[in-house]
N, C-alpha and C positions, 0 to 999 in steps of 0.2 A: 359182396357188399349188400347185395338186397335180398342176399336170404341170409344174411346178420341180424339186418332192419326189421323184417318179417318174425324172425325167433323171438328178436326183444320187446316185438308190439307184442305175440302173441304169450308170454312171458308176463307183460304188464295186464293183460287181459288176467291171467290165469291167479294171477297174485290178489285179484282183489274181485273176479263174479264169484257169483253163490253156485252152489249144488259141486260140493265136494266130490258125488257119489260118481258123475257122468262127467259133468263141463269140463270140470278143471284137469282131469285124467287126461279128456282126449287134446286138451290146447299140448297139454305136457307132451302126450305121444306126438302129436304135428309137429313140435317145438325138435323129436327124436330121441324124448325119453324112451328106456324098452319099461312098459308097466302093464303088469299081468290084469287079471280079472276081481273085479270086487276090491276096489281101493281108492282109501277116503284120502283127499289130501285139502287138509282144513284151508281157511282162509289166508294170506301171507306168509305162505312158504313159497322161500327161497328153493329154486333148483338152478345148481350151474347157468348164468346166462352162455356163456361160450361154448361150452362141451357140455351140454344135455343127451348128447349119447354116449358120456362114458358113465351114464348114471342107471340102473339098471332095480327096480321095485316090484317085488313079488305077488302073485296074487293073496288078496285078504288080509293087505296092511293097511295100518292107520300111520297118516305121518300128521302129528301135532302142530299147534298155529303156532306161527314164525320159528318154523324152524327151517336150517338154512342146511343144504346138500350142497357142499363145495367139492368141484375136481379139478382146479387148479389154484395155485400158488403162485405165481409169478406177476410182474409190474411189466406194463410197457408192450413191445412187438416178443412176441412167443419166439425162439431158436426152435428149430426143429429137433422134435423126437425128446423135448423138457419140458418137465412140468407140469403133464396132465397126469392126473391118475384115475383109477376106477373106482364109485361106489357102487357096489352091490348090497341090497337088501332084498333078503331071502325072502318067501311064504310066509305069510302070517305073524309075522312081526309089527308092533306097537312101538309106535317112537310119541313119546311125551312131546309137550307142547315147548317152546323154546329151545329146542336142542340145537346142538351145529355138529353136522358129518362131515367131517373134516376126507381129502384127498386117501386113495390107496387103501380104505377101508371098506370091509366084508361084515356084513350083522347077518349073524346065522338062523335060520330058522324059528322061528318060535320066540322070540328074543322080543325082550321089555324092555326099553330104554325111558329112565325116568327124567320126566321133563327137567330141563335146565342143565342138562346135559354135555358135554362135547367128548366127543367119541374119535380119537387121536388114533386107536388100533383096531383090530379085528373082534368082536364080541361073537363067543360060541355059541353055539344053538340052543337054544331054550333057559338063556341065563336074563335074569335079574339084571339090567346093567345101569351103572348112576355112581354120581359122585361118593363120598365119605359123607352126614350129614354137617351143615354146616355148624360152625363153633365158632369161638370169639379168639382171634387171633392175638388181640393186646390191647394194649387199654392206652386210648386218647388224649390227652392230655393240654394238647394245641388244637384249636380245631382248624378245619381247613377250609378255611372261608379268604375272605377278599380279606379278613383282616389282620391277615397271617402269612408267609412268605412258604412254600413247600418246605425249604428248607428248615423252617421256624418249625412247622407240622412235623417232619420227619425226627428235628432233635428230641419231641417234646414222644415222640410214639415210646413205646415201652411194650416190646416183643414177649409175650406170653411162651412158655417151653411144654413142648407135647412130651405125652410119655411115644415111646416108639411102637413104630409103626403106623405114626396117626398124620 
């Protein structure tokens, strides 16, 4: 219980002082992050509050503001032996600002992940990784304000068709 309390002051601590390069690295490691040598970790980034050692940050990464490193899924009291998984980010990896590393995921080596991101699987070493750029998915027609019911919104939406693969 009081080295819960302790993770999550020093957790609240890490989420919002300055000096990416030192302070907020070693609250993380104290906290049980494993984080190598030479890595920025901007101002409000999320790291697992519960399981900050299953989270594991290579030397000579940049990890982007608010971006969130989750390793578990679960609501309520944990079952044993469910639930948590492991992130791994390799050496020298760049993760854009806003992103979310979702549970059970690996980013390999050398790897770009482009802010606004959520990273659901494994990305190989030295890859480009990001959404599709965004587009207009359909055209409005109700707007969705107080002066309209969702239901009203959703009749009135009008679903745009991609060509495949999009």
């Amino acid at each position: 219980m009081l080295r819960n309390l302790f993770n999550r002051v020093l957790h609240a601590l890490a989420f919002n002082i300055p000096c990416g390069w030192s302070i907020r690295p070693k609250l993380h490691r104290l906290r049980g992050v494993k984080i190598g040598e030479h890595v920025w970790i901007s101002k409000r980034v999320y790291i697992d509050e519960l399981h900050p050692e299953a989270v594991t940050i290579g030397d000579n990464c940049s990890i982007g503001i608010r971006t969130s490193i989750i390793t578990h899924l679960y609501w309520g009291p944990r079952k044993v032996g469910s639930g948590v998984g492991s992130v791994v980010i390799e050496k020298n990896v760049f993760i854009g600002p806003h992103c979310v590393i979702l549970p059970n995921v690996h980013i390999g080596e050398g790897s770009v992940v482009v802010g606004g991101t959520v990273v659901s699987r494994n990305v190989p070493p030295h890859t480009l990784w990001g959404p599709s750029p965004a587009s207009a998915l359909g055209d409005v027609t109700v707007s969705l304000t107080s002066d309209h019911t969702y239901e009203q919104f959703l009749s009135g939406l009008r679903l745009r068709r991609h060509p495949p693969g999009r």
